[in-house]
Residue frames as qw, qx, qy, qz and C-alpha x, y, z in Angstrom:
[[0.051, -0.982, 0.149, 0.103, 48.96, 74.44, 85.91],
 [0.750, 0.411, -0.265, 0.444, 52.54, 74.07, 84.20],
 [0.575, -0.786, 0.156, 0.166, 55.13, 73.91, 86.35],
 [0.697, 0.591, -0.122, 0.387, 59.08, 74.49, 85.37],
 [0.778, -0.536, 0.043, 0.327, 62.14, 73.63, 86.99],
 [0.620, 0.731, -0.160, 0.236, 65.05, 75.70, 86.38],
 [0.672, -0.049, -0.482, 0.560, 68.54, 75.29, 88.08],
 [0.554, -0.641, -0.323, 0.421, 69.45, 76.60, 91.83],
 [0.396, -0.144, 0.089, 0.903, 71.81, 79.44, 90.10],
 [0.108, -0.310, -0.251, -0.911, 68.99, 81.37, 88.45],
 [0.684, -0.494, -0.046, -0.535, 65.85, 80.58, 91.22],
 [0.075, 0.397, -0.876, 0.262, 67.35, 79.19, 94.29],
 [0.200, -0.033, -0.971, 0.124, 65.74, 76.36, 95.79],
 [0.062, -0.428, -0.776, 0.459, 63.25, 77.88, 98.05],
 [0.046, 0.453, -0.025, -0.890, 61.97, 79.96, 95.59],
 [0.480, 0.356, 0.791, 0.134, 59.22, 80.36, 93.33],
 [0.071, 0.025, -0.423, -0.903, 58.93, 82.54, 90.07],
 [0.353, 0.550, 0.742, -0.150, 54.89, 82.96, 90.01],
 [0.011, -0.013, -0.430, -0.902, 53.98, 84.72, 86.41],
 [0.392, 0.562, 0.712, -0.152, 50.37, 85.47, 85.67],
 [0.129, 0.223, 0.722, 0.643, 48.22, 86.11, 82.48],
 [0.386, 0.248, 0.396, -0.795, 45.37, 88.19, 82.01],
 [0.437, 0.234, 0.866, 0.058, 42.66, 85.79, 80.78],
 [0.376, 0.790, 0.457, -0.159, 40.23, 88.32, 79.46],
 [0.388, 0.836, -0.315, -0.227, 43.11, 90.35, 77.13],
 [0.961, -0.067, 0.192, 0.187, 45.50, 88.33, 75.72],
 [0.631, 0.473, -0.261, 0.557, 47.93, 90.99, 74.80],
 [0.305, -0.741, 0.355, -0.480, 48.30, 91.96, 78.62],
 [0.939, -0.043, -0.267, 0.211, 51.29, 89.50, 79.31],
 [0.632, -0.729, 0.008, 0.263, 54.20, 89.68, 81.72],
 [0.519, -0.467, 0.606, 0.381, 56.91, 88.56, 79.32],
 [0.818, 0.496, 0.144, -0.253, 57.17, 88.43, 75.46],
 [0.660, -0.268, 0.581, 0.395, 59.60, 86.06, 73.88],
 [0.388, 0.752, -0.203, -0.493, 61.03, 86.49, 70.14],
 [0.791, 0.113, 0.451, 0.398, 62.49, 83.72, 67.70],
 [0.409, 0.738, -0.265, -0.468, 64.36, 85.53, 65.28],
 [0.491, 0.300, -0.747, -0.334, 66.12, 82.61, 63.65],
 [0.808, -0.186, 0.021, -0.559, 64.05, 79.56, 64.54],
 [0.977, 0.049, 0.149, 0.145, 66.60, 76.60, 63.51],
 [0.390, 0.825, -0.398, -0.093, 70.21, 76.63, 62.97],
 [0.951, -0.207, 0.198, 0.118, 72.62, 74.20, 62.20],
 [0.146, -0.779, 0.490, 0.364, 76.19, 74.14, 61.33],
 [0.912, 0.292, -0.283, -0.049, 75.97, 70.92, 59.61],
 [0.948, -0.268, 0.034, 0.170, 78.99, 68.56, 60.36],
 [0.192, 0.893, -0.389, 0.116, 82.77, 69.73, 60.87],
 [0.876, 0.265, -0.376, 0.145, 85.59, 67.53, 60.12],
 [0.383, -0.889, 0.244, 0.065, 88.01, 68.06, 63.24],
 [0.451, 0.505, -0.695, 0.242, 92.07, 67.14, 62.67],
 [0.379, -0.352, 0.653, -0.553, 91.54, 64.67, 65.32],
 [0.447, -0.287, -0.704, -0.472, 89.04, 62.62, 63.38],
 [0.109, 0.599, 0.748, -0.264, 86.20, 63.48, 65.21],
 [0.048, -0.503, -0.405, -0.762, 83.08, 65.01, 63.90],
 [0.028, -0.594, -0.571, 0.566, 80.95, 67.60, 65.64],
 [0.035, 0.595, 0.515, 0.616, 77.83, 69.56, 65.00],
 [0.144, -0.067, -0.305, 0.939, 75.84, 72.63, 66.21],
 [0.147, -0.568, -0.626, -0.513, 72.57, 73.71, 66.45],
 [0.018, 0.182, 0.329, -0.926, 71.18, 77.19, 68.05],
 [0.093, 0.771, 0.622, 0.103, 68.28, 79.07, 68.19],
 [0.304, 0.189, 0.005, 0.934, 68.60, 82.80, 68.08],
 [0.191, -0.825, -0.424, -0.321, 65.69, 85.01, 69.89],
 [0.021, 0.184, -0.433, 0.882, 65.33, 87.55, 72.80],
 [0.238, -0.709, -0.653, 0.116, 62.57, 88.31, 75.63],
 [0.117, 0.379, -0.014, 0.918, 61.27, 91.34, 77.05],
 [0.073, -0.505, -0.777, 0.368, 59.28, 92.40, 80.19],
 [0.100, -0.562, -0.466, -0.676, 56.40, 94.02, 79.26],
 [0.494, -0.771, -0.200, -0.348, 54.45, 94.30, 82.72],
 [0.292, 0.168, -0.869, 0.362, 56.98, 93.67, 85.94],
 [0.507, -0.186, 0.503, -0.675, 53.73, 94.47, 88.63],
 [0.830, 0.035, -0.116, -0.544, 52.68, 90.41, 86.90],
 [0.748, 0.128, -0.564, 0.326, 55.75, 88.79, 88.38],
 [0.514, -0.705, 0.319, -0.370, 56.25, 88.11, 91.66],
 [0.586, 0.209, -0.735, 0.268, 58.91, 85.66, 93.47],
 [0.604, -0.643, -0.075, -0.465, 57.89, 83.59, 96.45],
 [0.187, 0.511, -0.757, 0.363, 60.42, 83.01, 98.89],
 [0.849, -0.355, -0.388, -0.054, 59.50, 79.46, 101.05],
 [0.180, -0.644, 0.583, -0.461, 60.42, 78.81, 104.63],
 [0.684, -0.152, 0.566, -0.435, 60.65, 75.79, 106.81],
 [0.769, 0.439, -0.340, -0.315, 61.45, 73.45, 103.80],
 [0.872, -0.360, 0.319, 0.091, 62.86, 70.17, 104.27],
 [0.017, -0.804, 0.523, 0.281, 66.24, 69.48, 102.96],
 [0.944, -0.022, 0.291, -0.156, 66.17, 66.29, 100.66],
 [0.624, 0.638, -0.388, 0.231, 69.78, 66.49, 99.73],
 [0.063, -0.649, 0.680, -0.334, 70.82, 65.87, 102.98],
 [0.821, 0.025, 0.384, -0.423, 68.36, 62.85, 103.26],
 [0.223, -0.332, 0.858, 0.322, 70.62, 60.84, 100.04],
 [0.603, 0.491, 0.617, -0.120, 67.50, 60.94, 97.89],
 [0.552, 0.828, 0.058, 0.085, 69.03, 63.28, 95.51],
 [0.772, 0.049, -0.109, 0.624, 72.51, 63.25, 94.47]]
Protein backbone atom coordinates (compact mmCIF):
# COMPACT_ATOMS: atom_id res chain seq x y z
CA UNK A 1 0.00 0.00 0.00
CA UNK A 2 1.75 3.45 -0.94
CA UNK A 3 2.30 5.52 1.65
CA UNK A 4 3.13 9.53 1.37
CA UNK A 5 4.58 11.89 3.63
CA UNK A 6 3.65 15.38 3.31
CA UNK A 7 4.78 18.26 5.67
CA UNK A 8 3.14 19.04 9.33
CA UNK A 9 1.53 22.42 7.71
CA UNK A 10 -0.83 20.65 5.33
CA UNK A 11 -1.56 17.09 7.54
CA UNK A 12 -0.36 17.60 10.99
CA UNK A 13 1.51 14.96 12.51
CA UNK A 14 -1.09 12.83 14.05
CA UNK A 15 -2.97 12.66 11.15
CA UNK A 16 -3.77 10.54 8.38
CA UNK A 17 -5.29 11.43 4.87
CA UNK A 18 -6.91 7.80 3.99
CA UNK A 19 -8.17 8.03 0.09
CA UNK A 20 -9.83 5.01 -1.41
CA UNK A 21 -10.50 3.64 -4.99
CA UNK A 22 -13.23 1.73 -6.26
CA UNK A 23 -11.59 -1.42 -7.66
CA UNK A 24 -14.46 -2.68 -9.73
CA UNK A 25 -15.04 1.01 -11.71
CA UNK A 26 -12.16 2.75 -12.37
CA UNK A 27 -13.74 6.04 -13.16
CA UNK A 28 -15.24 6.19 -9.50
CA UNK A 29 -12.16 8.06 -7.94
CA UNK A 30 -11.87 10.52 -5.08
CA UNK A 31 -9.56 13.00 -6.76
CA UNK A 32 -8.65 13.72 -10.46
CA UNK A 33 -5.40 15.42 -11.23
CA UNK A 34 -4.68 17.40 -14.65
CA UNK A 35 -1.20 18.18 -16.40
CA UNK A 36 -1.87 20.85 -18.64
CA UNK A 37 1.69 21.75 -19.52
CA UNK A 38 3.75 18.68 -18.64
CA UNK A 39 7.48 20.22 -18.78
CA UNK A 40 8.65 23.67 -18.64
CA UNK A 41 11.80 25.22 -18.62
CA UNK A 42 13.11 28.65 -18.78
CA UNK A 43 16.36 27.61 -20.08
CA UNK A 44 19.35 29.54 -18.48
CA UNK A 45 19.33 33.39 -17.42
CA UNK A 46 22.38 35.39 -17.34
CA UNK A 47 22.05 37.41 -13.91
CA UNK A 48 24.25 40.97 -13.59
CA UNK A 49 25.91 39.30 -10.79
CA UNK A 50 27.42 36.55 -12.88
CA UNK A 51 25.41 33.94 -11.74
CA UNK A 52 23.27 31.70 -13.80
CA UNK A 53 19.88 30.34 -12.84
CA UNK A 54 17.21 28.16 -14.31
CA UNK A 55 13.51 27.16 -13.91
CA UNK A 56 11.46 24.43 -14.43
CA UNK A 57 7.49 24.07 -13.58
CA UNK A 58 4.83 21.97 -14.23
CA UNK A 59 1.46 23.53 -14.76
CA UNK A 60 -1.83 21.29 -13.84
CA UNK A 61 -4.84 21.41 -11.40
CA UNK A 62 -6.92 18.70 -9.26
CA UNK A 63 -10.41 18.30 -8.51
CA UNK A 64 -12.59 16.37 -5.97
CA UNK A 65 -14.81 14.34 -7.63
CA UNK A 66 -16.30 12.14 -4.66
CA UNK A 67 -15.52 13.86 -0.97
CA UNK A 68 -17.76 10.73 0.94
CA UNK A 69 -13.97 8.63 -0.41
CA UNK A 70 -11.79 10.76 1.81
CA UNK A 71 -11.61 10.56 5.19
CA UNK A 72 -8.83 11.99 7.76
CA UNK A 73 -7.76 9.95 10.75
CA UNK A 74 -6.89 11.78 13.67
CA UNK A 75 -4.25 9.45 16.07
CA UNK A 76 -4.03 9.61 19.80
CA UNK A 77 -1.53 8.53 22.37
CA UNK A 78 1.45 8.90 19.89
CA UNK A 79 4.86 9.06 21.04
CA UNK A 80 6.77 12.17 20.49
CA UNK A 81 10.16 11.36 18.65
CA UNK A 82 11.24 14.93 18.39
CA UNK A 83 11.55 15.24 21.83
CA UNK A 84 13.57 11.91 22.04
CA UNK A 85 16.72 13.80 19.59
CA UNK A 86 16.07 11.21 16.89
CA UNK A 87 14.79 13.73 14.56
CA UNK A 88 16.07 17.11 14.20
Amino acid sequence: MPVFKVPNTIIPEDEILCVWKDDQNETEVSIAFGTLVPFFSTGIIQRKNFYKEAGIATYGDYHVLNRRFLAIVKLSNLKDIATQGERP
